[in-house]
ZAMARGU-4260 file (C-alpha; in steps of 0.2 Angstrom, whole numbers, plus 5000, padded with zeros to 4 digits):
<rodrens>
0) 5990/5205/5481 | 5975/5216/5486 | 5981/5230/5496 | 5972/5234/5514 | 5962/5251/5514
5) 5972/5256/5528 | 5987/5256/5517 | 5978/5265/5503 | 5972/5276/5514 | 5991/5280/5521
10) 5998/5283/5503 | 5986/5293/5498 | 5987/5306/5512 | 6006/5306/5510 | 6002/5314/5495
15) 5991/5326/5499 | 6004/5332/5511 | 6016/5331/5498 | 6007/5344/5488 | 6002/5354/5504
20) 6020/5357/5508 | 6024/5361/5487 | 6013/5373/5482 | 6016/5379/5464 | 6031/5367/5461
25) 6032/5362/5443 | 6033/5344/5450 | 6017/5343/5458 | 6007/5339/5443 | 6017/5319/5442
30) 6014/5320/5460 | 5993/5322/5458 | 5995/5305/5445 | 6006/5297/5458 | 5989/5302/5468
35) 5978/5299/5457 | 5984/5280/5451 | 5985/5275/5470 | 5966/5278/5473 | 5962/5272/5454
40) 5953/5257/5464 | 5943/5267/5476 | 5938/5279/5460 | 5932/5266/5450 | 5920/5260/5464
45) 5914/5278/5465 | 5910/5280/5449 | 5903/5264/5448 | 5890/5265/5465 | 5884/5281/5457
50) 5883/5275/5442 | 5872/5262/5447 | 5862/5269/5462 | 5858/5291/5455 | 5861/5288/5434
55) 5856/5270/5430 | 5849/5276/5413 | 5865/5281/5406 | 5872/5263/5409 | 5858/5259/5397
60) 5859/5262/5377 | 5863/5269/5368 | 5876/5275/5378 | 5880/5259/5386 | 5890/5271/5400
65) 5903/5260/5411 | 5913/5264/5426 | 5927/5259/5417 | 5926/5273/5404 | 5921/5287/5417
70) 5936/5286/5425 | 5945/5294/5414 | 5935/5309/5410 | 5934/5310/5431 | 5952/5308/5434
75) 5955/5322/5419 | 5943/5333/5430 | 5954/5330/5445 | 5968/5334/5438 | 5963/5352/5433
80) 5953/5355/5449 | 5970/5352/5459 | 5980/5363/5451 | 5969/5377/5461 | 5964/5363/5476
85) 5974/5358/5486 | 5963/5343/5499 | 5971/5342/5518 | 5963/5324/5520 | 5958/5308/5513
90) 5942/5314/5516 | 5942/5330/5508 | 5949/5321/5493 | 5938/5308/5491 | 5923/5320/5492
95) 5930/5332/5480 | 5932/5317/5468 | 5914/5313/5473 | 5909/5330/5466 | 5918/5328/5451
100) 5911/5312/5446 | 5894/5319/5450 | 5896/5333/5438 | 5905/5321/5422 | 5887/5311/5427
105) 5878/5327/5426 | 5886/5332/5409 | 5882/5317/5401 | 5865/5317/5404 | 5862/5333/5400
110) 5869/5329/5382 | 5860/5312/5383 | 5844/5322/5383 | 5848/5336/5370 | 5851/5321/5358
115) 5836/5310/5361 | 5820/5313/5353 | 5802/5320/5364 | 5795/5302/5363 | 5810/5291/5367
120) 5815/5303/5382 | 5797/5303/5391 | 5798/5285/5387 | 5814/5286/5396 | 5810/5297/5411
125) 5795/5284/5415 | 5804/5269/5414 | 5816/5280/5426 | 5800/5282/5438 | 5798/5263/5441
130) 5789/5262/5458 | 5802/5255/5465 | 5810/5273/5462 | 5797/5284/5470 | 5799/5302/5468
135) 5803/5313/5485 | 5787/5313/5494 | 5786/5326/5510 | 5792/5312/5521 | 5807/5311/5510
140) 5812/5329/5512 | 5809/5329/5531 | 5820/5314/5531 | 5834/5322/5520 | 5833/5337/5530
145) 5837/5329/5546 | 5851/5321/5537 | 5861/5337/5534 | 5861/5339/5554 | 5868/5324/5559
150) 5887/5323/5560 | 5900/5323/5547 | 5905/5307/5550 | 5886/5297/5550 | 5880/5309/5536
155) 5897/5302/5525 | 5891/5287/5528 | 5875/5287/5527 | 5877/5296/5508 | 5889/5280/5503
160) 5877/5265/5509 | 5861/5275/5509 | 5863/5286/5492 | 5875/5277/5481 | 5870/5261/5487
165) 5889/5255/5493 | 5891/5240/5505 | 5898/5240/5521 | 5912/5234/5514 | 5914/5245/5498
170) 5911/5263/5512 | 5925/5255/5522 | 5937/5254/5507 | 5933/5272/5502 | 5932/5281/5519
175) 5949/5272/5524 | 5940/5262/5542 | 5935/5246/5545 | 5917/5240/5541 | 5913/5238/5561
180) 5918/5257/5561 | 5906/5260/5546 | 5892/5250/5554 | 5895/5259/5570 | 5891/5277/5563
185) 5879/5268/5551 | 5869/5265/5568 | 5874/5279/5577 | 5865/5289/5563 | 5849/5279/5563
190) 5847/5283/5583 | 5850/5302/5579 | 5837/5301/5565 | 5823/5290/5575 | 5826/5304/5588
195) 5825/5319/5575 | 5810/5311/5564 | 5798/5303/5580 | 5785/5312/5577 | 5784/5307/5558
200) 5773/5291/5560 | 5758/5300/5571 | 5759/5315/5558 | 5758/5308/5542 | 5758/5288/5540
205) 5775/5285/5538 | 5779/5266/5544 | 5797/5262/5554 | 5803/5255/5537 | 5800/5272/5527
210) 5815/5278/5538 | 5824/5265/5540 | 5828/5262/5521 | 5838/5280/5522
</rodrens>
């Protein structure tokens, strides 16, 4: 039986609080894999959106990358990083695990590259730079840049769906809300950002859906 985000969400905060309140116990490490077996779903589809959506390449040979075999690598990160960090929220915990799988993705690229001859990586890099994957143009950075002034709880959102390419339904399972909540700082975010980037058609071109797609 599938469980409900909200009961994900409660388990894993008991946890956190559990480790909060034991600092330097020798017990703590079985209570970070109790931790980190309960949120082994909403894990996987981390890895997996980013995956997809920021390092589609290395799901291609010859690695072949699935989220499957990230998660262990990213769950051995974890496990080292909260020795030292201790997260107060589902929140915190979620987007330390996001920086983590970031940098397993990172790592792996990086490898990727040092092991793939000149000619197959330009290859590579332009079959990366599809026109359906644009490079940033100035419109994109003014756009990213109003980004980081929106709220904490719009710019989370808007990284999930936007940036990792998560549905509605898949942000709601990681943030621990339901989807109407999701949708509803998904909309608040787009209101802040039409206010923010008004000026952006008259200046430089930019149509309605150039914004929008963020």
């Amino acid at each position: 039986m599938r469980l409900e985000p909200t009961h994900t969400t409660i388990a894993v905060q008991r946890y956190l609080d559990e480790l909060r309140a034991r600092p330097g116990e020798a017990d703590t490490p079985q209570v970070v894999r109790d931790l980190l077996e309960r949120s082994a779903m909403r894990l996987h589809l981390l890895c997996s959106a980013m995956l997809r959506r920021s390092y589609p390449r290395l799901a291609r040979p010859p690695l072949n990358l699935s989220p499957e075999e990230m998660l262990g690598p990213v769950v051995e990160r974890l496990i080292k990083a909260m020795r030292e960090t201790r997260p107060a929220s589902v929140r915190e915990f979620f987007g330390l695990a996001n920086q983590h799988i970031r940098w397993e993705l990172n790592d792996l690229a990086r490898r990727l590259d040092e092991h793939t001859p000149p000619v197959e990586m330009e290859e590579q890099h332009m079959a990366d730079q599809a026109p359906s994957e644009p490079g940033l143009t100035a419109n994109a950075r003014r756009i990213l840049a109003a980004l980081d002034t929106l709220g904490e709880d719009e710019r989370e959102v808007f990284g999930l769906v936007r940036f990792q390419g998560l549905t509605h339904d898949e942000a709601s399972e990681v943030l621990g809300v339901s989807t109407k909540t999701v949708q509803r700082r998904l909309n608040r975010g787009r209101v802040q950002l039409a206010t923010l980037l008004k000026d952006l058609e008259p200046l430089s071109g930019a149509t309605g859906e150039d914004v929008a797609q963020f």
